[in-house]
N, C-alpha and C positions, 0 to 999 in steps of 0.2 A: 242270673237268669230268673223267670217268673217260677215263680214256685208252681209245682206240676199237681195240679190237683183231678185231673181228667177223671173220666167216667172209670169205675171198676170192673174190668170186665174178665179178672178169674173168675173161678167159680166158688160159690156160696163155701164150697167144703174148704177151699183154702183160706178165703175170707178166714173163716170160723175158726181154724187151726191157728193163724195169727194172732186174731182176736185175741182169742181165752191164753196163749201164752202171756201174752201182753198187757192182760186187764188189770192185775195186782200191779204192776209197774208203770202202768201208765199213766198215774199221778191226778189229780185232781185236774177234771174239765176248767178249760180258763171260765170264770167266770165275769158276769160284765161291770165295766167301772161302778163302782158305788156314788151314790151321786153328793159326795161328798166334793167341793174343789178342791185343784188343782194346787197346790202349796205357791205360795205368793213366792213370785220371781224377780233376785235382785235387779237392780236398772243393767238392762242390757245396750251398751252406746254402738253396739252393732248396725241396731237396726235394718235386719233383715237381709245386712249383708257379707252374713257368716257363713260359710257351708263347708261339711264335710263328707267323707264318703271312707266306708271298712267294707269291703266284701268278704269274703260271702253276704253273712250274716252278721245280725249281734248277738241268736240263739248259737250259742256253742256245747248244749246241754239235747241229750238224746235218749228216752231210757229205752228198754229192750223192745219196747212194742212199735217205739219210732224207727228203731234201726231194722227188724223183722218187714214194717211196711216199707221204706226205703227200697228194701230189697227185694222188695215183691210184686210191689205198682211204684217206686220213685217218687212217691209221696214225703216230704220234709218237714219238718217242722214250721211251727209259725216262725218267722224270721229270721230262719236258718241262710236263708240264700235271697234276701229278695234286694240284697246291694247288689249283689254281681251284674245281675242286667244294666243297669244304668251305667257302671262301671267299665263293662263291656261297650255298650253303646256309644259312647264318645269315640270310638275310634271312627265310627260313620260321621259323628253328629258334629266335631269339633270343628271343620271348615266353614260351618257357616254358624256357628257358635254366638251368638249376644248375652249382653247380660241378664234378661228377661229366660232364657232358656236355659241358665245354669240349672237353675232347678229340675229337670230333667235328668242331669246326670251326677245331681249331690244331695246332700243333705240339708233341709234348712237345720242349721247350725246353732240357732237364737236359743237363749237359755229360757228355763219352765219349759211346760207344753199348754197350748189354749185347752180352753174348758173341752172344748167339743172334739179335740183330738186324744183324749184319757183315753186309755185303753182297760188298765188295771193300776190299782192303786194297793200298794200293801205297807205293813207297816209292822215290822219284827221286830219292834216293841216301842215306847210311850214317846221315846224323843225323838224317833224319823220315819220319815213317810218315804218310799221308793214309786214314783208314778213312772210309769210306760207309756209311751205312744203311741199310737194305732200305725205308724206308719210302719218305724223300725224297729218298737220294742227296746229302742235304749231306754237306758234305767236315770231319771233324776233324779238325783238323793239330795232332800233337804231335811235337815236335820234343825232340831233345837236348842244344842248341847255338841260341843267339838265330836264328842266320847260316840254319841248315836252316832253322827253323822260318816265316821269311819267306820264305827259298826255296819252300817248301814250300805257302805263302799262293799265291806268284804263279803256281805251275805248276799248284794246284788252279784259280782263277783262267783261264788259258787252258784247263785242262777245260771249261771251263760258260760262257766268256765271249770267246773268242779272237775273234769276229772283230767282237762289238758292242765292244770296247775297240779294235780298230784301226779300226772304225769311228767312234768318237770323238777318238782321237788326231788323226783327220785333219781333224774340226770343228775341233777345240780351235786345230788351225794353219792353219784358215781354208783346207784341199786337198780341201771331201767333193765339190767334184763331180771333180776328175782322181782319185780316187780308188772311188767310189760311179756316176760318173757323171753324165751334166749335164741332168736333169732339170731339169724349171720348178722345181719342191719344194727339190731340193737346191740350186740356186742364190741360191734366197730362202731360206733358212737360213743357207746360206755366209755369204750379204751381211752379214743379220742378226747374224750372231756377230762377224764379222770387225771390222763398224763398231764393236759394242762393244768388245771386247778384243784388239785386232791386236797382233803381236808378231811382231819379228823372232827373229833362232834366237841373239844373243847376248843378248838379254832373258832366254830361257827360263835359261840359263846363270846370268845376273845372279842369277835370284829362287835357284837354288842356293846361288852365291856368299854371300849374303848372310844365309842360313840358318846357314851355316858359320860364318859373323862374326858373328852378333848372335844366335845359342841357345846357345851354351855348350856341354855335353857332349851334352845332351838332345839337341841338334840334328845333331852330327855322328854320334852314335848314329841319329835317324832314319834321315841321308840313308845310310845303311848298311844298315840294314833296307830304305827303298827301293831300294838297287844290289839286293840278295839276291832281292828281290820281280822286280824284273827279268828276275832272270838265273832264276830259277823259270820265270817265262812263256816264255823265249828257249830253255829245255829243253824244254819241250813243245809249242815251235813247230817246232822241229826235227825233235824225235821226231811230229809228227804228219805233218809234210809229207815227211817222208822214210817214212813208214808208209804213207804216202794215205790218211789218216784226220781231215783237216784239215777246216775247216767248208765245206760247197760254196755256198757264197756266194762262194768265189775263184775256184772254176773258173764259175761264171755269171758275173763282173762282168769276166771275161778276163785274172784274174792268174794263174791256172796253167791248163795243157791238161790237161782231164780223160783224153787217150789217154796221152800223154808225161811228163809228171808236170811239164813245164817250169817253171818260173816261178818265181817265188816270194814268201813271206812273209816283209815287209820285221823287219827285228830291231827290237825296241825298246831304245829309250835313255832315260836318265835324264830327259833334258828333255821327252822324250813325257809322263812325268808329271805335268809341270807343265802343260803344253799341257790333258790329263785335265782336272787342278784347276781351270784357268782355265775350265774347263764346266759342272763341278759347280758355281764359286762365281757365275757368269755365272746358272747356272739358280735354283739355290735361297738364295745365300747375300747379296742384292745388296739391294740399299734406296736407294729416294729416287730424286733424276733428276724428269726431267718437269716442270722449273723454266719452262719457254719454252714448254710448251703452257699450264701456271699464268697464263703471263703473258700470252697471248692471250684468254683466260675472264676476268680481271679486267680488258683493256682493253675487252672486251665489254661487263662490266658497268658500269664507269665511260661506256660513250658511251650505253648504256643510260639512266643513272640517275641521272649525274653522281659527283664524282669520290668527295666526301662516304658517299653512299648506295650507290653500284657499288659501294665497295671494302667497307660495311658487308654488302650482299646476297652479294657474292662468299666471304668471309669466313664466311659464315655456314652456304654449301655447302662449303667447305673442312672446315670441321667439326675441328680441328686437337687440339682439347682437349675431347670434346664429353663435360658431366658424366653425360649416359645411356649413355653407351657400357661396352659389359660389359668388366668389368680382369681379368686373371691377377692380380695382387695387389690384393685388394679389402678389404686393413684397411685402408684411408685412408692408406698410404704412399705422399709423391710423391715421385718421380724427374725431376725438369725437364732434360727436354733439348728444342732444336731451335724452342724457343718463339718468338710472334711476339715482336717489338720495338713497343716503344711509340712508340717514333720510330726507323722506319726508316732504315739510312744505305748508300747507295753501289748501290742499287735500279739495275738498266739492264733497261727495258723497251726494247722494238723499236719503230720509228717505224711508225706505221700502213702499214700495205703494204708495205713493205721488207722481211720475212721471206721467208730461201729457204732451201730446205735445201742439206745440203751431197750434190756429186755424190761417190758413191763408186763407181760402174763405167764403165770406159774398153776403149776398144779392142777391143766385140765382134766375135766372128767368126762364120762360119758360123748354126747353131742358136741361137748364144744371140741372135741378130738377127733371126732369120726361125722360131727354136719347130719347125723341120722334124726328123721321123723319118727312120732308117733300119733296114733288117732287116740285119741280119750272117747270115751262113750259118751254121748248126749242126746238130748229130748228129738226127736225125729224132727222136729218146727226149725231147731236151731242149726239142721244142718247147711240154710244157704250161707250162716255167716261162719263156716266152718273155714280156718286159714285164714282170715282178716286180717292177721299179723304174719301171718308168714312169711313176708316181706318187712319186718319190721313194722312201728311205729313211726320210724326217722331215717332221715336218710345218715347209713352210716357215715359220708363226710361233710355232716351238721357243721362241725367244731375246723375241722383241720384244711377244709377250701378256707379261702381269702373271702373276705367279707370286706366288701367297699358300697354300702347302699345310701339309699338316700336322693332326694334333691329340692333344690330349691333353688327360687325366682321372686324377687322382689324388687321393685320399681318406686322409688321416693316419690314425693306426692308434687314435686318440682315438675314431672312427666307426665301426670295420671290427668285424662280429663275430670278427676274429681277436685283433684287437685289434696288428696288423700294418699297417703301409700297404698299401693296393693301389691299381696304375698299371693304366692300358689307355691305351697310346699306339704312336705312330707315323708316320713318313712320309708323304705323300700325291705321292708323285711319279709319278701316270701310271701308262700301263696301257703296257706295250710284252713283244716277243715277240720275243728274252727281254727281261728286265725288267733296268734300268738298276740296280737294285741285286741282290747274289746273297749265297745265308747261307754262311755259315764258325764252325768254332770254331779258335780260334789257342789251343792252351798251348804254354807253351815259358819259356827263362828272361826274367823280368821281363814277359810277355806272357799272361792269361789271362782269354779273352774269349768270348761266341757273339754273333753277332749279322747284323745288314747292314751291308756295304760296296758302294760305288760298283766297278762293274766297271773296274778298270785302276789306283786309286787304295787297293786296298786290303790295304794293310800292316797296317793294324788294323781292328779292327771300330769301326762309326763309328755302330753305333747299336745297341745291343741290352744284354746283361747281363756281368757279369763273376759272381767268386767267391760274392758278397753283396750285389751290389747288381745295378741296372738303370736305364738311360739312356737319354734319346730324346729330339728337340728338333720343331720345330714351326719355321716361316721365321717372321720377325719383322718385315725389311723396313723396321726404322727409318732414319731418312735420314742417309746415309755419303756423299751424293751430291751434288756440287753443279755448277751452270753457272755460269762466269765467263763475260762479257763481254770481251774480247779486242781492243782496239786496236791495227788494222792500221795497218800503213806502209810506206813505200817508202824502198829502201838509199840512193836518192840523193837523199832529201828532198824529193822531189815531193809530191804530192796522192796517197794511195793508191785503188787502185781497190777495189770492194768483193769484187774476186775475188780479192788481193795473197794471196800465200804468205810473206810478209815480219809480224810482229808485235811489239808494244813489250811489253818486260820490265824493270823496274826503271830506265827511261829509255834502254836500248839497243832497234836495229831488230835483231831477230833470224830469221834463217829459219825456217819449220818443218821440222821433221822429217818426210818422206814412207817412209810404209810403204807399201809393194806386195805382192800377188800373183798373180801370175800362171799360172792355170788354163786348162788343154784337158783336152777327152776327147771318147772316140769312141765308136761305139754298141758295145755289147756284149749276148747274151743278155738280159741281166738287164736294160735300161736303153737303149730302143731310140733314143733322142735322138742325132741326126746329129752330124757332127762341128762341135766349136764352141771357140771361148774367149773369156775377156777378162782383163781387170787390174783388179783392184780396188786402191785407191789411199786411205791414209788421212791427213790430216794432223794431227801429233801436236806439242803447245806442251808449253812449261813448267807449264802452267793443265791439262792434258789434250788430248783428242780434238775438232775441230774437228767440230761435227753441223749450224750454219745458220752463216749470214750475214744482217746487216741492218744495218742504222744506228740507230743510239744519239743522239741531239740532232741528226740530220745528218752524224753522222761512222760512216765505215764502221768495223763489228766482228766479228770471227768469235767464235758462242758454241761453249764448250768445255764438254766434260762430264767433271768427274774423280769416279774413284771410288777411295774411302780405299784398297780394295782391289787397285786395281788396282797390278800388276807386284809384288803378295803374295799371290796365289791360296794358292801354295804354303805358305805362313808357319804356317798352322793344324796343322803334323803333328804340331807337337809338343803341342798338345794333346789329341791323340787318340791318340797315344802313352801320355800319362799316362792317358789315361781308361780302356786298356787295362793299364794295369801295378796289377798288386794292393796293390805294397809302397807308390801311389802317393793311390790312391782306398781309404779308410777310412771315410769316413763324409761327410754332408752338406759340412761347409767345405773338405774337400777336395775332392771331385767340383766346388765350383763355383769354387774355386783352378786343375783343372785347364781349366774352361771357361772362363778369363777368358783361355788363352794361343789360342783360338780365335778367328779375327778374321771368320769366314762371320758375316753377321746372321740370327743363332739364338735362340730361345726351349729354355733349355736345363731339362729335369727329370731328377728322381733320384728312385727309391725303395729305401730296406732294411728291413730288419725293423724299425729304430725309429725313418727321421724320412723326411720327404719335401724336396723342395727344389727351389729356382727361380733360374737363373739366365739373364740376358739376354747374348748377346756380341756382337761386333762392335767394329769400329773408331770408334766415337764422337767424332766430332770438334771440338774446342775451336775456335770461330768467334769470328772478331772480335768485340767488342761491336758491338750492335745490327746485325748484318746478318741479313735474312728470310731461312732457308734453304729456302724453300717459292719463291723468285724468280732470277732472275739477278741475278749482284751485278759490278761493276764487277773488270776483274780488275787491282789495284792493289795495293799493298804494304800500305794501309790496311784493306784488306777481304780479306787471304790467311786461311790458317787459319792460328791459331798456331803458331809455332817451322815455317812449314813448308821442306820441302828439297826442291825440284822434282827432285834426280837420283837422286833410288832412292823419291818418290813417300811423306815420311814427314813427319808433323804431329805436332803434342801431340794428346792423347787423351782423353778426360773416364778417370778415376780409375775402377777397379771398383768402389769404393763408392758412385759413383755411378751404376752400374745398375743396372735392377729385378733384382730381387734379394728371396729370403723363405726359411724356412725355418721348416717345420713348421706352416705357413696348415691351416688346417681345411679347406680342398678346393684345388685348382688348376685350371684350365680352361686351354685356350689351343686355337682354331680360326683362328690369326690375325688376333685382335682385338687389342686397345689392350693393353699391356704393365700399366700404372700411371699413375696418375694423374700429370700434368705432364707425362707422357712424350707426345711429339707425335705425331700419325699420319703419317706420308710421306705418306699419299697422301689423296686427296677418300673422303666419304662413309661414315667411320668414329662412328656412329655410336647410335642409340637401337635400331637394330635390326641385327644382324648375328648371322651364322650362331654365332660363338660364344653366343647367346643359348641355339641349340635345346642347347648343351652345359652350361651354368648355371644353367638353368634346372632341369634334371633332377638335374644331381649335388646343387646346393642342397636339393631335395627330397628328396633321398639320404639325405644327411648331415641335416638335422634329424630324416628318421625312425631313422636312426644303424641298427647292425650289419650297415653297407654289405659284402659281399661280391663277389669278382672278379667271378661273372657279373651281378649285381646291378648292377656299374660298365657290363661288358661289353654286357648287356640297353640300360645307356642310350644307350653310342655308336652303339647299332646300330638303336635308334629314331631318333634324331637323322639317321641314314646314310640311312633311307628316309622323312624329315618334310622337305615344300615350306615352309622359311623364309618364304615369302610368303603361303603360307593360313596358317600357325601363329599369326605374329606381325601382319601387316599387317590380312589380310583380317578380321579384326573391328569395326578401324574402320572399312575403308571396308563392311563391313555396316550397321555405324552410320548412315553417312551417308544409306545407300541405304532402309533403312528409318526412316527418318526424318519420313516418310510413306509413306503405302501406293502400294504397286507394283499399277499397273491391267492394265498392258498382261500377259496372262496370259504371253504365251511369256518376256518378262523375270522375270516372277514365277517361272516354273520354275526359269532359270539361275539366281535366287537363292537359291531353296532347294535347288537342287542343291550350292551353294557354299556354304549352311550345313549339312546333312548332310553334308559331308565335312570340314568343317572341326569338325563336332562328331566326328567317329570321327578324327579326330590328322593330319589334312591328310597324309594317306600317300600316295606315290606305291610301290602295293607290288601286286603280283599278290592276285587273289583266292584263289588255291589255288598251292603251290609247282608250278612249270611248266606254268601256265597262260596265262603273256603276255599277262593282260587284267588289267589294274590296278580296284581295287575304286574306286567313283564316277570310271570313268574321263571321264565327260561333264565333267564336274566340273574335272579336272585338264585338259582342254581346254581347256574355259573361261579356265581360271586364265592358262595357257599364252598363248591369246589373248589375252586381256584384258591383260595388265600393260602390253605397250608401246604400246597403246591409249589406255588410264588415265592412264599418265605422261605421255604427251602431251599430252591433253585436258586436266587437272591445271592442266602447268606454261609448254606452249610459251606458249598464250593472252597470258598476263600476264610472261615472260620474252622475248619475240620469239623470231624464229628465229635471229638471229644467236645470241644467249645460249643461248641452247637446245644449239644445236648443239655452242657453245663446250664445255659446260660437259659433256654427252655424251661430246666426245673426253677430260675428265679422267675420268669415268666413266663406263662403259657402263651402259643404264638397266635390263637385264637377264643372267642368268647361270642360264638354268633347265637342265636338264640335258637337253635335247634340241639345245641353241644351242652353234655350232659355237665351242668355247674350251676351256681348261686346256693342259694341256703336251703332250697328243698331239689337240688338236686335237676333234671332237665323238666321243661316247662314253667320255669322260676322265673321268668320274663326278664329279670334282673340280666343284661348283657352290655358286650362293648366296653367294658372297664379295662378286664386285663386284656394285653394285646399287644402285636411288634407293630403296631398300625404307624407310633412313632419311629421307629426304627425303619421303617419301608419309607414313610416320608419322608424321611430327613436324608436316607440313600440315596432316592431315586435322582430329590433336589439337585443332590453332590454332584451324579453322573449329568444331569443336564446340565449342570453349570452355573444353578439358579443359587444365589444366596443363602447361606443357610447359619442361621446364628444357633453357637453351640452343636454342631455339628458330629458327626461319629467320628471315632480317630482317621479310620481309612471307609477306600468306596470299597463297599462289596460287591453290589451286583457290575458283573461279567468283568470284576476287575478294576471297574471305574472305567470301563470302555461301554460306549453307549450300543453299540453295535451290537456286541457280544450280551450287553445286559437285553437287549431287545429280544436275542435270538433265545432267553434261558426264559425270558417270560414268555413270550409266544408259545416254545416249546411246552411251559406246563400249561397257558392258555387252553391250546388244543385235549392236552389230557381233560383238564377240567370238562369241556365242554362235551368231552365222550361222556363223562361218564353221567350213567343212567340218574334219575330222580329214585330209582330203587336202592341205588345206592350212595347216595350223597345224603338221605334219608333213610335210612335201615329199617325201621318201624322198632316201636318197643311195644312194652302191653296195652297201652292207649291208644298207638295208632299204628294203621298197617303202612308195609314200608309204600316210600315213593310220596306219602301223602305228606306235601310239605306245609300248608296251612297247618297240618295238627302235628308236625312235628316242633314247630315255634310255640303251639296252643300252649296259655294261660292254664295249670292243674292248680286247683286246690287241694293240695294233697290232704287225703285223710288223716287224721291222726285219732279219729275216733270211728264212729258207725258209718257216717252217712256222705257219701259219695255227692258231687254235683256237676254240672256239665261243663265243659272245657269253652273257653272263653276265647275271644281275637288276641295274638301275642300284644305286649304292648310294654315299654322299658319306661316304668311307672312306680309311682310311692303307692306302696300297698294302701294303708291313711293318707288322705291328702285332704289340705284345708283351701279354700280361697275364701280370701280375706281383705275387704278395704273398711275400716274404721269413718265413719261420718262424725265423729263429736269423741269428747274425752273428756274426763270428770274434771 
């Protein structure tokens, strides 16, 4: 939205009370370009037709005076928010969208800035220049010298991101509540992260070390550009806190006095970065896991069905290979990985009821025991931002929701009336204020790039364009991930108990490895939670991270979850090094040369002016013959992963030519669907209908009527962005069903033609008029809203019981509509329609009418596989649905009152610092997005 600068119309005495808190911190007035140029800009073969878009802002820096006025007239910073508007705006503007009007709602994209658009020019010291642009305040850093020119990254970097990077550093090492404070929020995130990826501080060293030994120049080169990155941020941490112009987020959360300037901002070190990495690769780059709730859903279905039939019906919801499922590579090329076995070997299910999890918090105190408040005394000014945190920082299930974002659309230039490729892709990571990723252009030697980077991680641009080409990937999430079963024991050969800290490795009893940490904090302004602590405590095998306990045939085990990744967060830089270096990325087999030295699980694209391309990454791992990697497997020498070496966490690797993999496919899709055929899904419910559908669907149509142009792409993602997956693709058959005979009862007969008039105008969940906050057939989108968890139960519980039922829910949630609190910051995360039975209800419904169905579920469930009876179970939750109130299919939370369904779908930028901003149109959208078509190529 526009940035709110209206008339002030408190009064003088508040003005002034704000003011004079704020004056020592409120930094040096911008002042104007120096009329010095613009730093001369490499050949850009764009030519004008690069654009990008990051909302809110690129300002993600706020000190005390800006957060005080926020809070008092809603006044923002310079360039705090002034993407969101345009961002927002496409959902009006995209139908009648041309290429001449993208600019409206992006970015020009083109490297340099013109003379006449300088904003501010600085230069923190002799060998790089950082200019700003009047528009957005992105920073372009050219340097003269590699050394400046990452210098120059990391202290633009602490401009626009100082304290949401120390605010992750201190996730990353498992300290946000002694650090942020000890909210209920930040505690269950702490937990969360920590259980995943804990690491003592000579780990974070190791992943260094190890960099140094096994990349060659490449790599000692990185870890050099990250010291430089560094020592950038640690310039402009100094110089801010020695100015008083540092973010007031420290003087709220009680690390500096806002009167005495006391305190301070801790320096950052090299291993902070990897603590970063291990967040980013924890949040977006991870796959697989979820082996031991697998194996709960299938003992389910086995006592269900017997052992024969379970494992066929389980199997079936797995859905692992399913041949309706939409491909990114869909000429019929397969890539098998992760497949089932045809005779299992070395399987360890848990013994009925002997599953426990493992305890990972010890020794609370105070608050974290008893959830009690306390007020701290402070400046009478500072009481509106009293409680900022009281809700946390983060949403506590950051780490432990499912994380599937992303998308992307590209079109070879065989189609395009340019006869160019053109890309529309990007990101989808959440909505946060600021935003977890921030734009840069980096020239300098061997370095030239624009794009997004991760706030604290970013030495290179890790998503956006270089000189002639453009990059962006999508989570992929194939399985990296496995649980061993783990045989406990006891040092002096007793009987082990099921709780032993003692485990067998290669026929030795070995201890595990205990990591700790130990957090307190105290109430501060920001974060009124009394004083408290505890210890969280992990245990770590050779196998990985201890997560349950149970017994195996009678014998106690602890299951372990490792991940290929883990204690390699870090390992990825140097492919993103190359992806930034010009002399390195030439053309398609380079770009995905330089994505195979990537080990995050990514869905990696490229386009230039002559070819497109698709490359998968990740640490793919070489698995014993026949062990299920969808189960727990014994943890045995027989059933390790090949060549593996427990003390730096390194196995053999399937080959890059054995990843999906294309180049030059007549379209690309990826909304985090299925990669390729043979290539397995990690997780349940992968398949006949998934949201990459509403993306395939459209480019496919694209591309046969051919002279696809940018906005033409751009037009589809942004249909796609405001279309309900579930009226699109689902709700026709179960129209089908429903009319199947005539509907008497007349008020059911309304909600059904309410729910075919909207699904005959494109199943939109979009305002009628651009800011109007009343969605067009919004009775309709109620309905729908109501109905699905209705339906699927009515559907499947019947004939699945409730144990299965339930089982099979915890491997999938049966809904993901955009007002249902999920994605990465939690409800209003736009991020929806990924997980879902939407495939499971398609593929039923098909069975009962009779219609074809490849790959199909084992049995019909709804009404039995009788149409009749299945007609009579959906009508009947039909009607429920249709009672019930917009107050309650809508609850309201603290943003929005109940019944108000526009702003229960609403777009939040969630805070993670001072400054609040307006709630935006829902839209299922890449946070970053580029569009991109290349005219020329070096």
């Amino acid at each position: 939205m526009r940035r709110r600068t209206g008339k002030l119309t408190c009064t003088a005495i508040a003005t002034t009370a704000v003011l004079a808190l704020g004056a020592a911190l409120a930094g040096p007035l911008p002042q104007p370009a120096r009329a010095e140029p613009a730093a001369a800009a490499v050949t850009d073969y764009c030519r004008g037709q690069c654009s990008d878009i990051l909302p809110p802002g690129q300002n993600g820096n706020a000190t005390l005076a800006d957060i005080l006025a926020n809070k008092a007239f809603g006044t923002r910073p310079e360039h705090s928010a002034d993407q969101l508007g345009p961002y927002n705006n496409l959902v009006a503007g995209y139908p009648t969208l041309t290429d001449d009007k993208l600019s409206d709602f992006f970015n020009d994209s083109s490297f340099g800035v013109p003379a006449d658009q300088v904003a501010k020019v600085n230069k923190p010291r002799d060998d790089v220049t950082i200019t700003r642009d009047k528009k957005t305040g992105v920073p372009h850093i050219q340097g003269t010298t590699r050394e400046g020119t990452e210098f120059g990254a990391g202290y633009a970097a602490a401009q626009d991101r100082l304290w949401l990077m120390d605010l992750f550093r201190h996730v990353g090492r498992g300290e946000l509540t002694s650090f942020a404070g000890g909210a209920e929020s930040n505690q269950g995130l702490e937990q969360s992260f920590f259980g995943q990826a804990p690491y003592k501080e000579e780990d974070y060293q190791a992943q260094i070390d190890y960099i140094l030994a096994s990349q060659g120049e490449r790599g000692r080169q990185a870890l050099a550009d990250a010291q430089a990155y560094v020592d950038g941020i640690n310039a402009y941490r100094k110089k801010a806190k020695d100015g008083r112009y540092f973010p007031g987020e420290y003087v709220l959360t009680g690390k500096i006095d806002a009167i005495t300037n006391a305190g301070e901002i801790e320096p950052f070190k090299l291993t902070d970065l990897i603590a970063l990495a291990s967040v980013v690769g924890a949040l977006f780059g991870n796959g697989g896991g979820g082996e031991v709730e697998s194996a709960l859903s299938l003992l389910a279905a086995q006592r269900k069905y017997g052992l024969a039939e379970g494992t066929e019906v389980w199997e079936s919801f797995r859905e692992r290979d399913d041949p309706e499922a939409a491909l990114t590579v869909h000429d019929g090329t397969s890539f098998p990985y992760a497949a089932k076995p045809a005779n299992a070997r070395g399987t360890a299910l848990p013994d009925p009821g002997s599953l426990t999890p493992e305890q990972l918090v010890y020794d609370k105190t105070g608050s974290a025991k008893t959830g009690a408040t306390k007020q701290v005394e402070a400046p009478k000014k500072l009481e509106p931002l009293r409680g900022l945190y009281d809700d946390g920082v983060l949403p506590r299930d950051l780490f432990s929701r499912k994380h599937g974002m992303s998308n992307a659309l590209l079109v070879s230039g065989k189609h395009t009336a340019g006869g160019h490729p053109v890309a529309v892709f990007g990101p989808q990571t959440g909505y946060f204020a600021p935003q977890l990723l921030m734009l840069q252009e980096l020239q300098g030697p061997g370095i030239s790039a624009r794009g997004a980077s991760f706030a604290g991680v970013g030495m290179y641009v890790q998503l956006g364009r270089g000189q002639d080409y453009a990059w962006s990937a999508t989570t992929s999430a194939q399985d990296v991930t496995d649980t061993f079963a783990v045989e406990l024991c006891s040092p002096d050969g007793s009987a082990p108990a099921k709780d032993s800290t003692y485990y067998r490795y290669h026929g030795s009893c070995l201890p595990m490895e205990k990591i700790e940490r130990r957090n307190a904090w105290k109430p501060t302004v920001a974060d009124s939670t009394a004083e408290g602590s505890y210890r969280m405590q992990v245990h770590r095998t050779k196998y990985g991270l201890v997560t349950h306990r149970a017994t195996v045939g009678g014998k106690p085990v602890a299951y372990t979850l490792l991940r290929a990744s883990y204690r390699h967060e870090a390992d990825s830089i140097v492919g993103f090094q190359m992806l930034n270096d010009p002399g390195y990325v030439k053309d398609a087999k380079s770009f995905q040369s330089a994505a195979q030295h990537i080990n995050y699980t990514f869905n990696w694209f490229y386009a230039d002016s002559r070819q497109t391309a698709y490359y998968n990454s990740g640490l793919n791992l070489v698995r014993a013959a026949d062990v299920d990697p969808s189960l727990p497997v014994k943890a045995e020498p027989a059933y390790e992963w090949r060549d593996f070496d427990p003390t730096v966490n390194t196995a053999a690797y399937a080959p890059p030519a054995q990843h999906p993999q294309s180049i030059d496919q007549d379209y690309y899709i990826s909304w985090n669907n299925r990669q390729a055929k043979g290539y397995t899904a990690a997780g349940f419910g992968n398949g006949s209908v998934h949201r990459g559908n509403l993306l395939d669907d459209r480019v496919r149509a694209l591309v046969k009527k051919g002279g696809v142009t940018r906005a033409a792409l751009t037009r589809a993602m942004a249909e796609a962005a405001v279309t309900d997956l579930r009226g699109e693709d689902v709700l026709p058959e179960l129209l089908k069903v429903v009319r199947s005979a005539p509907v008497t009862d007349p008020r059911t007969a309304k909600a059904v033609q309410q729910l075919e008039s909207w699904q005959a105008a494109g199943a939109q969940r979009r305002e009628t008029s651009a800011g109007s906050h009343t969605y067009g057939h919004a009775d309709a989108v109620r309905i729908m809203d109501a109905w699905w968890p209705l339906l699927v139960e009515a559907e499947f519980k019947p004939q699945l019981g409730g144990e299965l039922y339930d089982a099979l829910r915890a491997n999938l949630t049966v809904d993901e509509a955009p007002s249902a609190g999920h994605g990465p910051t939690g409800s209003h995360a736009g991020s929806s329609f990924q997980y879902g039975w939407w495939s499971y209800v398609d593929k039923d419904l098909r069975a009962v009418l009779g219609e074809d169905v490849k790959g199909p579920l084992a049995r019909e469930y709804c009404g039995g596989g009788d149409l009749s009876a299945c007609r009579d179970a959906l009508l009947t939750s039909l009607q429920q649905a249709a009672a019930k109130p917009a107050t309650e299919v809508y609850p309201g939370d603290a943003n929005c009152s109940a019944g108000d369904q526009w702003c229960a779908d609403a777009l939040i930028q969630r805070p993670l610092g001072g400054i609040a901003h307006d709630k935006a149109h829902w839209q299922n959208r890449p946070t970053f997005q580029q569009v991109v078509e290349f005219p020329a190529h070096r």
